[in-house]
N, C-alpha and C positions, 0 to 999 in steps of 0.2 A: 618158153612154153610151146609146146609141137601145139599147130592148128588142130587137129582133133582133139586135145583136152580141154580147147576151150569152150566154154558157153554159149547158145544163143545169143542170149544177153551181151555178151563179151563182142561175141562177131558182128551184133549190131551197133553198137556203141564206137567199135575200132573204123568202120566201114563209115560211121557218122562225123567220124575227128580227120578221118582220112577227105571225104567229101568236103565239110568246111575248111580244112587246107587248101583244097584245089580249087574254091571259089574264092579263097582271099589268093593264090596266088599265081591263078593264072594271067591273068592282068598285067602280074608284074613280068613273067616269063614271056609271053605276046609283045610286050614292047620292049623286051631285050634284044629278041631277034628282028624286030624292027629298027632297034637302033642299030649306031656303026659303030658298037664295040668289037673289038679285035676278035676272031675265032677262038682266038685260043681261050679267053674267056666265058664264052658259052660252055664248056662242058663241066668248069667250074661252077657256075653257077646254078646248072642242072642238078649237078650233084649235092648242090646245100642244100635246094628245094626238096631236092628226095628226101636230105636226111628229114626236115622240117614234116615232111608227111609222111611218111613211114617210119623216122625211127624216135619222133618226140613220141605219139600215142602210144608206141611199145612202152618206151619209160615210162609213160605214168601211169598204165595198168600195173608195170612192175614195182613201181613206188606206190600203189596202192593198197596193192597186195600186203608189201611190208610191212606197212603203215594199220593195215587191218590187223595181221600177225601180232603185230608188237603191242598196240595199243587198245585198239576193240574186240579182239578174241580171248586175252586176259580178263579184263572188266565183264564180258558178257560170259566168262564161265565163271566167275565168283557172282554175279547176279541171280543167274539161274542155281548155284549152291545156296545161297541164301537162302532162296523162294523153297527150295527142297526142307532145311533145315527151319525156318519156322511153320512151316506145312507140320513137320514132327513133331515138333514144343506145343502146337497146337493142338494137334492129337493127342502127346499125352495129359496136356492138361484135360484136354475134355474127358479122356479116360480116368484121371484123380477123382473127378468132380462129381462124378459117377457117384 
């Protein structure tokens, strides 16, 4: 999803999972590089942390998304069909009754 299609909503919710990320795990990164693990394992571990806050909240707008597609935009347009369709039964009844 290119950043201009996304919502308000969207940019403040992602900026919010992104922010509680980096308070659960700065902590942990701050006493990495305080410890005496080997260098070569610092840039590994930078790079899990990235995925952990940048690429889990992507997924799960993306699984949201799906999840709304598949399951709650079907049921919510036979809902609103419904509500249309006895709206009419009731019109014509009232118009028989006449």
């Amino acid at each position: 999803m290119w950043w201009r299609v996304q919502t308000t909503g969207q940019r403040i919710a992602l900026l919010g999972l992104i922010a509680v990320a980096l308070i659960f795990f700065v902590p942990r990164i701050s006493s990495l590089f305080a410890s005496d693990v080997s260098l070569a394992l610092v840039p590994i571990y930078l790079l899990a942390y990235l995925f952990a806050i940048i690429a889990l909240p992507l997924m799960l707008f993306a699984l949201s998304k799906f999840v709304y597609s598949v399951f709650a935009r079907p049921y919510l347009r036979l809902f609103r069909m419904r509500r249309y369709r006895n709206n009419k039964y009731l019109r014509e009844a009232v118009r028989r009754g006449r």
